[in-house]
N, CA and C atoms as an extended XYZ file, in Angstrom:
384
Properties=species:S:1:pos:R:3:atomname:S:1:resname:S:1:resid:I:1 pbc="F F F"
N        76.216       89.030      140.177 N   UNK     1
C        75.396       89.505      141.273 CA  UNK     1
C        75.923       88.982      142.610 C   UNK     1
N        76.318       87.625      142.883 N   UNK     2
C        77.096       87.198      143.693 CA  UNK     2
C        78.064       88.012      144.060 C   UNK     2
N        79.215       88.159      143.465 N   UNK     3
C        80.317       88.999      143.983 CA  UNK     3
C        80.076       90.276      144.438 C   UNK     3
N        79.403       90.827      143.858 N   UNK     4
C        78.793       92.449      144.145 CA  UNK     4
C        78.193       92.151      145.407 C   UNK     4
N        77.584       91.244      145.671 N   UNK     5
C        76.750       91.321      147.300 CA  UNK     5
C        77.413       90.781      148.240 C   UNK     5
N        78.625       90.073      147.809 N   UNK     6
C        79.315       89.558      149.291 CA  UNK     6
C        80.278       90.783      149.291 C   UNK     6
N        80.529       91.530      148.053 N   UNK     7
C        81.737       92.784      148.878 CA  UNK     7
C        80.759       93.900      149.277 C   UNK     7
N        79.546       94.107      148.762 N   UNK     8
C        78.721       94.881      149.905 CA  UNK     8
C        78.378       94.361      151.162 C   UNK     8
N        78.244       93.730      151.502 N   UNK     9
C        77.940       92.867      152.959 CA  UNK     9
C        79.694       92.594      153.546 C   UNK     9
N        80.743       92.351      152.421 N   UNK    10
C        81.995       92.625      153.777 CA  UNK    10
C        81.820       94.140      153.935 C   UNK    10
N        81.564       95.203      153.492 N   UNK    11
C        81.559       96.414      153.577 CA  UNK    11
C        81.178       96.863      154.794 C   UNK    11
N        79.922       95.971      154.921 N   UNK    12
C        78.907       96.486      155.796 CA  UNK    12
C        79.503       96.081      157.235 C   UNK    12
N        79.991       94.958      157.310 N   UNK    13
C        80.558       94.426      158.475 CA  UNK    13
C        82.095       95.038      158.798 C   UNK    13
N        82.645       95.185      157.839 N   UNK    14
C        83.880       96.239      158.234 CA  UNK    14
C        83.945       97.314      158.658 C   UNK    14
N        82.571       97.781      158.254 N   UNK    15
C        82.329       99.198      158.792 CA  UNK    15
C        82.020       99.260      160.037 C   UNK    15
N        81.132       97.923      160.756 N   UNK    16
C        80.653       97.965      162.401 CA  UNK    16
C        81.987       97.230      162.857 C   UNK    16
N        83.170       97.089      162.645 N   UNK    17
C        84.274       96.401      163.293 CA  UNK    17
C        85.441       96.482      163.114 C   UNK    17
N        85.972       98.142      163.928 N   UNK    18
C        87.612       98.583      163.557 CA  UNK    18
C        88.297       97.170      163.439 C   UNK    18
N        88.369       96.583      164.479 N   UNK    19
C        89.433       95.371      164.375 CA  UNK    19
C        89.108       94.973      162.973 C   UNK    19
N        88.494       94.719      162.835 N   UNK    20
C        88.113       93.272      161.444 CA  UNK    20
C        88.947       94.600      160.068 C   UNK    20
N        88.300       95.611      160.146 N   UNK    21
C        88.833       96.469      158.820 CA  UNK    21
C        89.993       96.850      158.680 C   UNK    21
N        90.967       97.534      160.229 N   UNK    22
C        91.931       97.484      160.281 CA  UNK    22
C        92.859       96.446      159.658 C   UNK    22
N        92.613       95.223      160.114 N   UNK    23
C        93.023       93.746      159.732 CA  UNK    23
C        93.056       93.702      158.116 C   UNK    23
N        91.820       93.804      157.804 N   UNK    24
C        91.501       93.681      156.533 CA  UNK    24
C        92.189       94.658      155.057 C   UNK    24
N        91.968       96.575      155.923 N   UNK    25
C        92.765       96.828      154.876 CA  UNK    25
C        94.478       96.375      154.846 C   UNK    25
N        95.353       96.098      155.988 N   UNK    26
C        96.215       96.116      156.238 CA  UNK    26
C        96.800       94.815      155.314 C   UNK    26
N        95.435       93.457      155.195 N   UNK    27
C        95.769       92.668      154.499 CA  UNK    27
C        95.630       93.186      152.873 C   UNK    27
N        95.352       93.865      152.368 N   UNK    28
C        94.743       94.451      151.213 CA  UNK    28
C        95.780       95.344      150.520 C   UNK    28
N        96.445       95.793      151.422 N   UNK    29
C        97.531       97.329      151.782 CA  UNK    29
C        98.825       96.080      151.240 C   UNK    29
N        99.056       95.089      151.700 N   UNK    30
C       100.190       93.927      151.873 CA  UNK    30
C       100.478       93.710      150.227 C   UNK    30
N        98.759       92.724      149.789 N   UNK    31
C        98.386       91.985      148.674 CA  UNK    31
C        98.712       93.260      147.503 C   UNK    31
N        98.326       94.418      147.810 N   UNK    32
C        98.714       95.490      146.449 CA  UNK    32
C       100.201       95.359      146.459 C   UNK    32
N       100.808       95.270      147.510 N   UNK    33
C       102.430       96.118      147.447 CA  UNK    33
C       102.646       94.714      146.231 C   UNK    33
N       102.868       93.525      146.341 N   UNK    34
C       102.803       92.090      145.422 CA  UNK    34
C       102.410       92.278      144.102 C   UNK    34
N       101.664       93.602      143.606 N   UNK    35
C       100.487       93.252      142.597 CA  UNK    35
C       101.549       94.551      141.496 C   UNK    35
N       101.691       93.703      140.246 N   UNK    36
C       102.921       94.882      139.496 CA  UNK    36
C       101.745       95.846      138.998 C   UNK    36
N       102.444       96.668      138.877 N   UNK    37
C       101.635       98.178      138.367 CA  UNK    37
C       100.757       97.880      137.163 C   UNK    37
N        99.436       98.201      137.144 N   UNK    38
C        98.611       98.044      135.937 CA  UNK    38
C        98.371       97.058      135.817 C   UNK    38
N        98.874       96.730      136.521 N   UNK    39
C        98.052       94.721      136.306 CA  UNK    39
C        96.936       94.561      135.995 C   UNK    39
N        95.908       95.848      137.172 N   UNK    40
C        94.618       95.341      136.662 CA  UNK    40
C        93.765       96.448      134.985 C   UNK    40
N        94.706       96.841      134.621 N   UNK    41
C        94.428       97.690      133.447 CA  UNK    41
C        94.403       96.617      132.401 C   UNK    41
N        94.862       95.948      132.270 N   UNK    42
C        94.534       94.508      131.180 CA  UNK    42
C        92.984       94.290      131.455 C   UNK    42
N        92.693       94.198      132.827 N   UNK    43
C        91.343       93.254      133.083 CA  UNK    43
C        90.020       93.909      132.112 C   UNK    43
N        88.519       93.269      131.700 N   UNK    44
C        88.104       93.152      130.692 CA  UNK    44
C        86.438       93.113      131.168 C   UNK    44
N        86.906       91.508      132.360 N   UNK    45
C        85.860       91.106      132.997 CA  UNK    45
C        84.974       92.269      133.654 C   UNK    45
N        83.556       92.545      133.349 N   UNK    46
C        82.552       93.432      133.860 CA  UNK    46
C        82.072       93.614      135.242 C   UNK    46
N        81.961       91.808      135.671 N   UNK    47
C        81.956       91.839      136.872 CA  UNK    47
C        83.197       92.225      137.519 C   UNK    47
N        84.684       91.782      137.396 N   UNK    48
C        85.738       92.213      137.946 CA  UNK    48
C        85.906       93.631      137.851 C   UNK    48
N        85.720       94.253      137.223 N   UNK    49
C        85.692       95.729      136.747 CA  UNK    49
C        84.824       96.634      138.053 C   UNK    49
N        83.606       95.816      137.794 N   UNK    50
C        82.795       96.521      138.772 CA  UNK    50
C        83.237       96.726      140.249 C   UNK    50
N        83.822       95.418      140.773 N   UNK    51
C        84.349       95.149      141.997 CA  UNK    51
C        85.341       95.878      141.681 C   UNK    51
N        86.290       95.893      141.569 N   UNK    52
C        87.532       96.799      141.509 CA  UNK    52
C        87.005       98.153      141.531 C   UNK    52
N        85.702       98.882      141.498 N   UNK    53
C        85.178      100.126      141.577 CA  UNK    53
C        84.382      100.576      142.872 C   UNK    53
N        83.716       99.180      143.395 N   UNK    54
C        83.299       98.818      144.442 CA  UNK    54
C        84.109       99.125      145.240 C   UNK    54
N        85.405       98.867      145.492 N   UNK    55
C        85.834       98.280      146.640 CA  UNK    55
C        86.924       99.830      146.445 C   UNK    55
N        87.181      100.291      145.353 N   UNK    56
C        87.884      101.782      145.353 CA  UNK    56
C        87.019      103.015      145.550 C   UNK    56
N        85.677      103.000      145.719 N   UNK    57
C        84.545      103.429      146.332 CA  UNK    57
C        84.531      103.812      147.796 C   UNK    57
N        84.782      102.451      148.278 N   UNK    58
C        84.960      102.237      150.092 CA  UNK    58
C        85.977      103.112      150.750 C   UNK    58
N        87.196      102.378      149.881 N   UNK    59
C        88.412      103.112      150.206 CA  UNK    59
C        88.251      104.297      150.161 C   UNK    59
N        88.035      105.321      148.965 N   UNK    60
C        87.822      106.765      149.008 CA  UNK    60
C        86.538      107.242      149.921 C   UNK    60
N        85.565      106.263      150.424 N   UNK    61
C        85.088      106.760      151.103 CA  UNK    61
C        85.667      106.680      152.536 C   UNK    61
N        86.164      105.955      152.862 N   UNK    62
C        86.520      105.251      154.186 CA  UNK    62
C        87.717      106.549      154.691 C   UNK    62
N        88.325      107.172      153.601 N   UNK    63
C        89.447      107.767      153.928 CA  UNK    63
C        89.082      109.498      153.730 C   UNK    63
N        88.083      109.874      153.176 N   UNK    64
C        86.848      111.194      153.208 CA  UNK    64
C        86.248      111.432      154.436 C   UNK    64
N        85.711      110.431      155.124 N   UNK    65
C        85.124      109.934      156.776 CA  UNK    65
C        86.168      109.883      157.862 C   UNK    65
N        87.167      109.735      157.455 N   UNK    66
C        88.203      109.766      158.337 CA  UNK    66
C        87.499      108.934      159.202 C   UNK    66
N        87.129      107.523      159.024 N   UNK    67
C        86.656      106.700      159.873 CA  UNK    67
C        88.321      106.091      160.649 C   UNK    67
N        88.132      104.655      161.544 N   UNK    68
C        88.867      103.992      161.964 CA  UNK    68
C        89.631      103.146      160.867 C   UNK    68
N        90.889      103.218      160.479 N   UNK    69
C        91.575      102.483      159.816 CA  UNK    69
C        92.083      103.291      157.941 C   UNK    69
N        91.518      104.730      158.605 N   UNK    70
C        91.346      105.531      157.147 CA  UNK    70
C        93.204      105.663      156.266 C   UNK    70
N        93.786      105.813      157.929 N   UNK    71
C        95.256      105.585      156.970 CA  UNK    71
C        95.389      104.266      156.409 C   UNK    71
N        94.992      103.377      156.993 N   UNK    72
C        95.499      102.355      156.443 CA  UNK    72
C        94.922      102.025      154.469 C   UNK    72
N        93.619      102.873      154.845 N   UNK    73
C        92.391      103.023      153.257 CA  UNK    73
C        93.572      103.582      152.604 C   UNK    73
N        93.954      104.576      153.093 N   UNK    74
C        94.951      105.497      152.189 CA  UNK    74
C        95.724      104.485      151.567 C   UNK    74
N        96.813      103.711      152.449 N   UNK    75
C        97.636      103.306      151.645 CA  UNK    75
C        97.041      101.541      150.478 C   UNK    75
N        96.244      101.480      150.840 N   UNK    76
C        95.441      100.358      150.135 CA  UNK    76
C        94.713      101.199      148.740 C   UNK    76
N        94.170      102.428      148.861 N   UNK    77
C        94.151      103.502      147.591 CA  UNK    77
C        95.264      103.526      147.055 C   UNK    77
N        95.636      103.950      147.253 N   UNK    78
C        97.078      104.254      146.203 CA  UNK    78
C        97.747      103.292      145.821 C   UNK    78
N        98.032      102.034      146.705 N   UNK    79
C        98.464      100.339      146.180 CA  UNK    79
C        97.102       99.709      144.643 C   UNK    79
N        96.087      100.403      145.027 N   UNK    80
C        95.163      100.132      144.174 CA  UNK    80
C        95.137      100.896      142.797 C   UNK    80
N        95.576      102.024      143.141 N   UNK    81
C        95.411      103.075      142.141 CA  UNK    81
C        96.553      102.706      141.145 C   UNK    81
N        97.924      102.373      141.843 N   UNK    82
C        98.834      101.922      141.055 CA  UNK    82
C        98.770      100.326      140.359 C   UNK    82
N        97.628       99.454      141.060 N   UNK    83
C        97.545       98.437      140.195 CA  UNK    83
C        96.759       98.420      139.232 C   UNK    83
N        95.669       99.702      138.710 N   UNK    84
C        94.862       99.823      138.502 CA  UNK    84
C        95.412      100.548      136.973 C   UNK    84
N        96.211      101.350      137.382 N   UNK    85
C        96.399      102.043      136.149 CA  UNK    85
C        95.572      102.789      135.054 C   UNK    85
N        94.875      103.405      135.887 N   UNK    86
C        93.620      104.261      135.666 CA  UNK    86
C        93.999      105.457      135.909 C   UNK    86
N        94.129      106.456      134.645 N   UNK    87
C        93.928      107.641      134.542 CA  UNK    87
C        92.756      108.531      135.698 C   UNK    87
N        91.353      107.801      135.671 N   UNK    88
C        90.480      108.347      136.533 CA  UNK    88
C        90.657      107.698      137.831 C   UNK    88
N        91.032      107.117      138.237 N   UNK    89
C        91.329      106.701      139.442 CA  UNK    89
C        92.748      107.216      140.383 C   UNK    89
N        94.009      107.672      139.083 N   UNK    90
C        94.780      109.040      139.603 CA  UNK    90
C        94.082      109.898      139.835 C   UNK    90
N        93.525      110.442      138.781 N   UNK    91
C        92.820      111.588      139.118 CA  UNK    91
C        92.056      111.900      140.379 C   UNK    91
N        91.340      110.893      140.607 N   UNK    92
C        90.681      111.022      141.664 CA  UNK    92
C        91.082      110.887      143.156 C   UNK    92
N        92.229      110.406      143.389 N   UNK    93
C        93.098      110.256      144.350 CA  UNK    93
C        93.920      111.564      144.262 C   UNK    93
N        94.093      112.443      143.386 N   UNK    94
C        95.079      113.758      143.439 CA  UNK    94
C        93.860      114.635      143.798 C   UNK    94
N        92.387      114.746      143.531 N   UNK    95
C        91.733      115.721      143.699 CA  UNK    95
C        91.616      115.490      145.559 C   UNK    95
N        91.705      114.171      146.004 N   UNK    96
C        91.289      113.557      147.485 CA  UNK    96
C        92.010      114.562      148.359 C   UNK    96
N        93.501      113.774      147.818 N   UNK    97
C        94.631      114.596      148.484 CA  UNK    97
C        94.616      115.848      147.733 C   UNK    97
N        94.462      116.533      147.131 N   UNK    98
C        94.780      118.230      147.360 CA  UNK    98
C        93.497      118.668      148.330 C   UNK    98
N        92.210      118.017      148.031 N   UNK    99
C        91.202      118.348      149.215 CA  UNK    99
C        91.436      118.381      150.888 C   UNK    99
N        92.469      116.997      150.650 N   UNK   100
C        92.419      116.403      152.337 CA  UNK   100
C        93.777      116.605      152.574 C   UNK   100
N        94.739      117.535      151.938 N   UNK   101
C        96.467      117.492      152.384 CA  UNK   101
C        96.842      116.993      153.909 C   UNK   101
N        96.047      116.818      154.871 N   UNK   102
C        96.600      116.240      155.888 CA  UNK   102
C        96.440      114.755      156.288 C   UNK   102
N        96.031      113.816      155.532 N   UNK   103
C        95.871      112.694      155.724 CA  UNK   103
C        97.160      111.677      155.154 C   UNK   103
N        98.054      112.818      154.621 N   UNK   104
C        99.126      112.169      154.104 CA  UNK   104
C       100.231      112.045      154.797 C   UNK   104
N       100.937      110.927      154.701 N   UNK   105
C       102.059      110.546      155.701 CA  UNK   105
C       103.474      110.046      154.640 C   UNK   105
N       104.652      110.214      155.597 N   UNK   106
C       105.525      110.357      154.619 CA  UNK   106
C       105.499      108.818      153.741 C   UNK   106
N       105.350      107.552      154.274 N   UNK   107
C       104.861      106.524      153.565 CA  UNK   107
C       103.974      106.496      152.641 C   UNK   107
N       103.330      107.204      152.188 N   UNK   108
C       102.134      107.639      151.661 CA  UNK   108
C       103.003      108.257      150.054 C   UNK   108
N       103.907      109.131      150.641 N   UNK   109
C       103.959      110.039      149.520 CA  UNK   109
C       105.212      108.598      148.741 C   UNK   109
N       106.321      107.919      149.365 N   UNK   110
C       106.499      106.670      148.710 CA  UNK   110
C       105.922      105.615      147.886 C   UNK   110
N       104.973      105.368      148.869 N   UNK   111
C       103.877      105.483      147.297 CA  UNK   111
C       103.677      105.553      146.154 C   UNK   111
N       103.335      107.344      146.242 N   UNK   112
C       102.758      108.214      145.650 CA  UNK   112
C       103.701      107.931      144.418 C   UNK   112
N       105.149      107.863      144.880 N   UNK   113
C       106.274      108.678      144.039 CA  UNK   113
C       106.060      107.026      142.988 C   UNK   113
N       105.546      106.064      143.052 N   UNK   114
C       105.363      104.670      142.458 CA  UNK   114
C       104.747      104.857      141.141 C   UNK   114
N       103.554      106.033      141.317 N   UNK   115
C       102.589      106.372      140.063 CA  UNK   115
C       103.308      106.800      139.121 C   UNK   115
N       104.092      107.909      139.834 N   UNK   116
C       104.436      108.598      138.804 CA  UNK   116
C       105.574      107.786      137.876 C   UNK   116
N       106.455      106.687      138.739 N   UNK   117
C       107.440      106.487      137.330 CA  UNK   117
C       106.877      105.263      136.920 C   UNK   117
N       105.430      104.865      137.165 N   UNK   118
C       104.596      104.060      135.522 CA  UNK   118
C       104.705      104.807      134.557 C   UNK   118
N       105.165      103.464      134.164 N   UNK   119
C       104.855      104.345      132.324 CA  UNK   119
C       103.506      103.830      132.237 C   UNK   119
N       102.381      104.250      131.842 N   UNK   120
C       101.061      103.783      131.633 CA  UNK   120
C       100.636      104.898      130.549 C   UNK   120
N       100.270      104.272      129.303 N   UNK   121
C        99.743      104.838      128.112 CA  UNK   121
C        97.938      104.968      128.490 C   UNK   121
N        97.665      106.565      128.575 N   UNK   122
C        96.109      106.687      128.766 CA  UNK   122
C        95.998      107.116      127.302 C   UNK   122
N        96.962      107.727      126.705 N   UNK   123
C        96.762      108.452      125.405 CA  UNK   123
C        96.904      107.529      124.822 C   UNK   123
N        96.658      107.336      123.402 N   UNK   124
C        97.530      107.062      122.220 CA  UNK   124
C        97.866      107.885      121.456 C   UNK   124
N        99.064      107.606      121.308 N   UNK   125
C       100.041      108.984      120.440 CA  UNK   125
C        99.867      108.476      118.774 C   UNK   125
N        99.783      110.083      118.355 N   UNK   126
C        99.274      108.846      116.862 CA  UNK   126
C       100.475      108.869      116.693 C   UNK   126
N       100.527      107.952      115.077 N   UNK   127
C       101.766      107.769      114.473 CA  UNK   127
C       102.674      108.927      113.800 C   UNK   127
N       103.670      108.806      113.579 N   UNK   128
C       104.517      109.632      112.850 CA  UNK   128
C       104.822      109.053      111.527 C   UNK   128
């Protein structure tokens, strides 16, 4: 319950303060590029789980609003999406961008091009 209410309350304050969010995703945008692909697809923890949904929530919202700092959401989405290694969390970032095709920048699609050469097993293939 703790963690869930201090990243709703940074939420809340990032939202009344371009500087502070700018800052913030930019630090966030940094900490993913560091973070190897799927890293957080191991994770287990409920509370961590939740936050990691929380805070990919913001981002897709932050970057839907085309608020202040939304490119920067962008590239902190997709640093996320690739640490995340979530089938629904691609997904949901390809439905964003085919919705929003102009929020994308050529850094963006560098990125992008990161997802695709994970190897990340959503299936399991049966045996032969």
């Amino acid at each position: 319950l703790t963690l869930s209410t201090g990243i709703a309350g940074l939420f809340v304050l990032l939202n009344r303060n371009e500087a502070a969010k700018t800052e913030t995703v930019q630090c966030f945008a940094a900490m993913l590029e560091e973070t190897p692909a799927a890293y957080y697809s191991k994770v287990r923890d409920k509370a961590m789980l939740a936050s990691l949904d929380r805070i990919e929530k913001w981002l897709f919202d932050s970057v839907v609003s085309d608020s202040a700092g939304s490119d920067g959401c962008l590239d902190s989405l997709i640093g996320l999406a690739l640490a995340r290694g979530s089938l629904a969390t691609n997904l949901r970032l390809c439905k964003l961008l085919l919705q929003r095709p102009e929020v994308l920048r050529k850094k963006h699609l560098r990125k992008l091009a990161k997802i695709g050469q994970t190897s990340t097993s959503w299936f399991s293939a049966p045996s032969l």
